[in-house]
N, C-alpha and C positions, 0 to 999 in steps of 0.2 A: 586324544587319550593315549596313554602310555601304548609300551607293547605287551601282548598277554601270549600265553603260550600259543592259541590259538592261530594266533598274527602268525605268529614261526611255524607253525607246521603246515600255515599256507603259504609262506613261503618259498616258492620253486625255486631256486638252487639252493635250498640248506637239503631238500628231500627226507625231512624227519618225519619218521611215523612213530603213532602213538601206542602204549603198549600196555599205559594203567592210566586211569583216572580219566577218561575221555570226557565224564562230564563234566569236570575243573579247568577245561581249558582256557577260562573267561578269566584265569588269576593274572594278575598286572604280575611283567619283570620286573625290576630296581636294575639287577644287573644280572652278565653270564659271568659264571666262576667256576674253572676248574681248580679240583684238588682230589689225590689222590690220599688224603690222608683219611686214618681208617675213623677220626674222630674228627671231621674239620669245623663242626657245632662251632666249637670256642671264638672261629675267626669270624663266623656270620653275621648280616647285621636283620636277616629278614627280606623274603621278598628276590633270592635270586635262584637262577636256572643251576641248582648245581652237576657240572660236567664231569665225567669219571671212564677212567675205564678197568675199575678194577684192580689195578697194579698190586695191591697191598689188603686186598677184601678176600675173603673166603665168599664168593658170589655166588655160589652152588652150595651153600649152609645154610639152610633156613632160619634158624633160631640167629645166628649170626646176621643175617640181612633182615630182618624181624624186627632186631636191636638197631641196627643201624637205621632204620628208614624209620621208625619211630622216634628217634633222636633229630632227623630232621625235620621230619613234619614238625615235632615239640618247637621246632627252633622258628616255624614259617619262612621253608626252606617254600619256594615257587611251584617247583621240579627236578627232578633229572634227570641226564641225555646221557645214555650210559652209548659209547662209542664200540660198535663191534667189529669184527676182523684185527682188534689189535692183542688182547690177552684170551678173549673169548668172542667165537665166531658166531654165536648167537646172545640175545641176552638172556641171562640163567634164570630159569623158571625161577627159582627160590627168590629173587630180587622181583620179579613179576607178580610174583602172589604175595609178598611181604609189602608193595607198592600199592598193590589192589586194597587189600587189609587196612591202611591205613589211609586211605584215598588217598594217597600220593599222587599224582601225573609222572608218568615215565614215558620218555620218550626216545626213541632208539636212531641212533645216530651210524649215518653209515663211513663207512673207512673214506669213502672220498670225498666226504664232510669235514673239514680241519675245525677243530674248538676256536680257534681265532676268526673261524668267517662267521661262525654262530655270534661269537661276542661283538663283533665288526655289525655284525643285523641288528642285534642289541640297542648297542649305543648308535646308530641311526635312527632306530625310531625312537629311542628317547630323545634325540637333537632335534630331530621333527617335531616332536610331540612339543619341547619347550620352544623351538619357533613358531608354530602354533598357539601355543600358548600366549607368548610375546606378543605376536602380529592381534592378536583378537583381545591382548591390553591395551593396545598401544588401539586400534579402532575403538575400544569401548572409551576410552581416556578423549577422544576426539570428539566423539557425541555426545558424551557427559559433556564435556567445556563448552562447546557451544548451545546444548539444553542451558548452562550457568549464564552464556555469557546472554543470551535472548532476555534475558532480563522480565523473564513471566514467572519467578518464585519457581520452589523447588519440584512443585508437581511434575513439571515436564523429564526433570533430571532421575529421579525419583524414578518413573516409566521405563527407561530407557534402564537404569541399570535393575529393573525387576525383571527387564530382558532378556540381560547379558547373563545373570546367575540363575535365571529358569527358576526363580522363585517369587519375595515380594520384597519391600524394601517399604520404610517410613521413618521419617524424620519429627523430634520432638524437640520440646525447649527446655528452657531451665528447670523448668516447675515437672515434668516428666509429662508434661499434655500433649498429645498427638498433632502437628501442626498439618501430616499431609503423608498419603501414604499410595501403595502402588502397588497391586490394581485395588482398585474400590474398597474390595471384600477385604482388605489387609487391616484395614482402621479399624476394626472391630478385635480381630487379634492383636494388633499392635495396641492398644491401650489395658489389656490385661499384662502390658510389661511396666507398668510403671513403679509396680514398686523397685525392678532391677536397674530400671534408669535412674532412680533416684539412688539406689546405693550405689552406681558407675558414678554417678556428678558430687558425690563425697570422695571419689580418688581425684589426685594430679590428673590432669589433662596434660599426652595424652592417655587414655585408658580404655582397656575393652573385658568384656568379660562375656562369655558362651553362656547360653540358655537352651538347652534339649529336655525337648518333653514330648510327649505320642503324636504329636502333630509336626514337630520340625526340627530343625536345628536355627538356632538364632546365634546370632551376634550381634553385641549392641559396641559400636563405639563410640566414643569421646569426639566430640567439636570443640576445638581450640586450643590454646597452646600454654596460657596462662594459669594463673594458682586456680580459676574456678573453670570447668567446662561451660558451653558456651550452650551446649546441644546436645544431641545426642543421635547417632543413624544406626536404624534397626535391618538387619537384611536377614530372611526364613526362606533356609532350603530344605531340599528332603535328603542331603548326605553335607558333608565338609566341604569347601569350598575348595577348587582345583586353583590350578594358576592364572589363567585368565581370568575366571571371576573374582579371585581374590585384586589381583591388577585392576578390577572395574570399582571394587569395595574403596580400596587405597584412593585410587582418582576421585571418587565421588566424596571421600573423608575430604581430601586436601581443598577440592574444590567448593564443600559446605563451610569450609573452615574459613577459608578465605573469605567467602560472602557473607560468615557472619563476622570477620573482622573488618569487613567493608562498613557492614552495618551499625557495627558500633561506630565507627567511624563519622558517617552521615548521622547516627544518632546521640551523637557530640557536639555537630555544627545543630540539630535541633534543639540540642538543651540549651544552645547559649543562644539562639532566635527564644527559647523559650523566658529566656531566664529577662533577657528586653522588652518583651511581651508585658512579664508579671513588674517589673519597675516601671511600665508605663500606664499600668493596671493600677497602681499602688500607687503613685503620685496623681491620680485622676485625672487622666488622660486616654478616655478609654476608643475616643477615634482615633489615635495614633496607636495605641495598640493594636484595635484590628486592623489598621492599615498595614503594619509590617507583620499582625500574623498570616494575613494571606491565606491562601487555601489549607495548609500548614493545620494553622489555630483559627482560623474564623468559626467555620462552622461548632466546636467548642464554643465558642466567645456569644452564640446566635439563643442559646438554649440554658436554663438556670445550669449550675455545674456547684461543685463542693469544694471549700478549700481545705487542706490538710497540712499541716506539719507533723512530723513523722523524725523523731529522733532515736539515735540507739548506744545501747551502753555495749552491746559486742564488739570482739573486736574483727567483725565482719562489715560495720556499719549496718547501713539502710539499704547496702544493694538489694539482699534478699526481698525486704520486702517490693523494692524497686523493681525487682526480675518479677515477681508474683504478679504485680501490676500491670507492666507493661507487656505481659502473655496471655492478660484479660484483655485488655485492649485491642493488642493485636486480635486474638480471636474474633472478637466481636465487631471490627474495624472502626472502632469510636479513637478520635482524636484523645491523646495523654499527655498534659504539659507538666513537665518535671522540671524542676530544676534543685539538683544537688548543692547543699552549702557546708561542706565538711560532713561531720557527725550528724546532721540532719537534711531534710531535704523536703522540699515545698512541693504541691503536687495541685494543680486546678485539672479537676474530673468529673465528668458530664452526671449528673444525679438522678442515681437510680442508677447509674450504667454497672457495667462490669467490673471496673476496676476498681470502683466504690466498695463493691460488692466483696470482691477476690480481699482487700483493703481489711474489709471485717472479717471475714474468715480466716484471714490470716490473725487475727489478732487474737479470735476468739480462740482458734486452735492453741496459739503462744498461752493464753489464760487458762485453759484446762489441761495442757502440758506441766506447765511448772507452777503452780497456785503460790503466790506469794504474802509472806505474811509481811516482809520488814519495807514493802513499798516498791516500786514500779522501780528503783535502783537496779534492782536484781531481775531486771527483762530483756530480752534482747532488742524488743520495739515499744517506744512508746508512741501514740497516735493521736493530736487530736483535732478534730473534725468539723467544721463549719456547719453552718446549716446553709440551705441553699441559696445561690447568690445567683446576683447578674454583673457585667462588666464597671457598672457605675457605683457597685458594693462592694469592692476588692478588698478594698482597705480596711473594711468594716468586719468582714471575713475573716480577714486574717488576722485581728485583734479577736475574732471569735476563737480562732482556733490555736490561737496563743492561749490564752483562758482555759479554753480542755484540756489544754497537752501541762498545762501546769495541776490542774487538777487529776488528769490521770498518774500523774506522776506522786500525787500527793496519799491518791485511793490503793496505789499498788495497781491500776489496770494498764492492760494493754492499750485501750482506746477507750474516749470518750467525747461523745458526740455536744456541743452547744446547744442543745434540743435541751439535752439531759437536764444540762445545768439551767434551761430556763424556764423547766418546766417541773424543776425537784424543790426541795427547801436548802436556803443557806445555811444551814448547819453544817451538811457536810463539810464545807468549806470553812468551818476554824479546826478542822482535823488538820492543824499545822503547829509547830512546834515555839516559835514566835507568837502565835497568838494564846496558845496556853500558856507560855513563858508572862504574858501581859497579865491575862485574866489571875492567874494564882498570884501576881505582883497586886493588882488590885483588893482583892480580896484577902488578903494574908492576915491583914490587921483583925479583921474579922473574927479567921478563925483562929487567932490565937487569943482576943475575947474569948471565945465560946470554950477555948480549950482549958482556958482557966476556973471554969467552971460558975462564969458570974451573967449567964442568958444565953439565949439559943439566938441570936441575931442573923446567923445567915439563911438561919429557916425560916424565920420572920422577914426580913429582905424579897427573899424567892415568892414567900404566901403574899405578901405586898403588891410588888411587881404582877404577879401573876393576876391578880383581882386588880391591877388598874388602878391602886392607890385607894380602891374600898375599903374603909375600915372594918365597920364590920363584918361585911363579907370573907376579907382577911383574918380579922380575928377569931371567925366560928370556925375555918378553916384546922387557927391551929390551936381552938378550943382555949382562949385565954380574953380577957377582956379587950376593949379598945380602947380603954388607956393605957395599958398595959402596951400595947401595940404599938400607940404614938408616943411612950416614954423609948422602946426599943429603937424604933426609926431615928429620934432625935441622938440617939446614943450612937446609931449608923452615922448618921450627919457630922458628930462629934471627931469618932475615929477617923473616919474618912477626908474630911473637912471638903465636904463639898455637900451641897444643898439636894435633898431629890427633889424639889418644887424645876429642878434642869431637866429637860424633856432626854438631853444627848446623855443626861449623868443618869440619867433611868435605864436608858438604851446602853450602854456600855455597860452598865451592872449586870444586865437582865443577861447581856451575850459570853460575859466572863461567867454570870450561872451557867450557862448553856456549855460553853466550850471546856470546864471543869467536871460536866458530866451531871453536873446536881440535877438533882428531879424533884419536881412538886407533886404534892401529895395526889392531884389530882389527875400525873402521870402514873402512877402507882397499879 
């Protein structure tokens, strides 16, 4: 620890006694500064012993040393060692009681005390204090590295520097979830910071930002070096961090940093085992796949799992969601085969698991953030989702979830599952722009019969279709005879020049009704 006035009045060759504020002696120096000037405030910076003996003070004027000694306190002057047997052979009550007055520390310096051997004590024990400080960075830098280099995850590193700064420490990921913290009871305070981790992982990396509140002081900083932060490490004392532990803070950043550059690293070389994996999955090959997934991707490959494609129109891509994922994964330590392909990215994941899971929450969160009206163009994720597969369905999957991700893209949603769509009606699916552009070509002739005001043909068409080619049924429908009905149709057959006796020319009529919006009476 620095020196405090204390330290110096223990001291045996400065021989200084104390003469105001005896119970402040606990104040840290910066430095010793003589001056004899009657205002020296201006040149201060806070935090020193200041030295005097008077030269140029009225020291036996009360209201004069009054003024001055509350001019220094104002400034967070340490002390002063007012030197006697030089202009004044004792120190003058009036600086005594104006010292006292304003809790000052005064302390009385004797003539065979030189101001230089005070300053000379000074900056020794601050040179000590900063070798100190150095030697127990540079040890805490050592045991952190080798906590890293043991290669048992952060827990152990984590420990060691909850240690060193006599407080706690916990490391998070992308997503702001708590991956591991130190001691035990820390994971429960460190996860009511997530919302700060998430506004640190919106600056450049690196970055840090303080957190005080009646419980501690925090600091959170940034892991990694690039446009996104990688991480996040939380460390909670009960005062500022000194120099040694901030040396243990710095070492433990560089050292988290590293090993998650490492890790992306290693989880580089697995995207691209991943990405051989799913081209051997996809040509049906599915015992050469697990043979090169290996412990890796087997046990994935052993259990149904879900295929997803996952594309995005931000210009952040699909990492987000990719980091969302793979911090469910990790959590829950289920195997995650990703493979990125530009603007999108393929993903086989265990069904029912986490990352499935994290997958829709992510989406659904994106859906009730920005509700879009002009289509899934305007999302930063589109998603769509397999139903559950096994290693000899790959192919089959991932034509599934080509299919959703075309249809979510069509509905305006974030995600949509192959369930949906085989368990909803095909209607939704001529909400496309081509297929009305068909239906309103088909049907044109029609209505521009009807608009001329020579029959209602497309309402009679729809009541037709709709009753199965019933006549009558058709014709009470739209309250007109059934000759009338079969004079109408043959007049449809006319414009049209195609026959309804065609089962496919029934079925394309009935779905340009459909896809133009028209409704029968009996939807009404």
């Amino acid at each position: 620890m620095p020196p405090t006035l204390a330290s110096l009045v223990q001291h045996s060759a400065l021989k200084l006694t104390v003469r105001a504020g005896a119970d402040r002696l606990d104040t840290p120096v910066r430095w010793a500064h003589a001056s004899e000037l009657a205002d020296p405030v201006p040149y201060m910076d806070g935090g020193e012993l200041l030295l005097v003996t008077a030269t140029n003070l009225d020291a036996e004027n009360a209201d004069s040393m009054r003024r001055y000694v509350r001019r220094l306190a104002g400034a967070g002057v340490a002390g002063v060692g007012f030197a006697v047997g030089v202009n004044y052979e004792d120190v003058p009550q009036a600086l005594v009681d104006a010292a006292e007055e304003s809790g000052l520390p005064l302390l009385e310096v004797p003539r065979r005390t030189p101001f230089l051997a005070i300053s000379k004590a000074v900056s020794a024990a601050i040179a000590a204090d900063q070798y100190r400080a150095v030697t127990a960075g540079f040890e805490a830098q050592r045991e952190l590295t080798k906590a890293a280099l043991a290669g048992d995850g952060p827990a152990d590193l984590l420990a060691r520097l909850a240690a060193h700064i006599d407080g706690w420490a916990a490391l998070y990921d992308t997503s702001g979830a708590v991956l591991a913290a130190a001691p035990d009871w820390a994971a429960r305070r460190a996860a009511r910071l997530t919302p700060d981790v998430e506004r640190l992982r919106d600056r450049p990396a690196p970055a840090s930002i303080v957190v005080a509140d009646s419980e501690d002081r925090v600091e959170l900083q940034s892991l990694g070096t690039g446009r996104r932060a990688r991480g996040a490490l939380a460390v909670g004392t009960g005062a500022a961090l000194g120099t040694a532990e901030r040396y243990a803070v710095h070492s433990a950043v560089a050292l988290l940093t590293l090993t998650t550059a490492r890790s992306r690293s290693l989880q580089g070389a697995e995207q691209r085992l991943g990405a051989a994996v799913l081209r051997m999955l996809l040509a049906g090959q599915p015992d050469h796949a697990r043979a090169v997934a290996g412990d890796l991707y087997g046990g994935l490959l052993d259990a149904p799992f879900r295929l997803l494609i996952a594309e995005a129109a931000a210009p952040a891509g699909p990492e987000p969601l990719i980091e969302t994922m793979e911090a469910a994964a990790a959590r829950s330590g289920k195997a995650l085969l990703l493979v990125p392909e530009g603007e999108r990215v393929v993903v086989l994941a265990a069904d029912g698991g986490a990352a499935v899971a994290a997958c829709a929450a992510y989406a659904e969160a994106q859906d009730d953030r920005a509700p879009r009206e002009g289509g899934a163009e305007d999302s930063d994720i589109v998603v769509g989702l397999s139903a559950p597969a096994g290693p000899i369905a790959v192919s089959a999957a991932y034509k599934q979830a080509e299919q959703a991700l075309s249809v979510a893209r069509r509905r305006g949603r974030a995600l949509v599952e192959h369930e949906e769509l085989a368990a909803g009606s095909v209607l939704p699916l001529l909400a496309d722009d081509a297929v009305r552009a068909f239906a309103d070509g088909m049907l044109r002739a029609l209505h521009e019969h009807d608009a001329k005001g020579r029959g209602d043909l497309v309402a009679s068409l729809r009541a037709w279709l709709s009753r199965h080619g019933q006549w009558d049924a058709a014709a009470a429908d739209l309250g007109v005879h059934r000759h009338t009905l079969r004079y109408r149709m043959r007049r449809v057959e006319e414009i049209l020049g195609r026959s309804l006796d065609d089962p496919d020319v029934r079925m394309e009529l009935w779905l340009a009704l459909k896809a133009t919006a028209a409704t029968t009476p009996a939807e009404d």
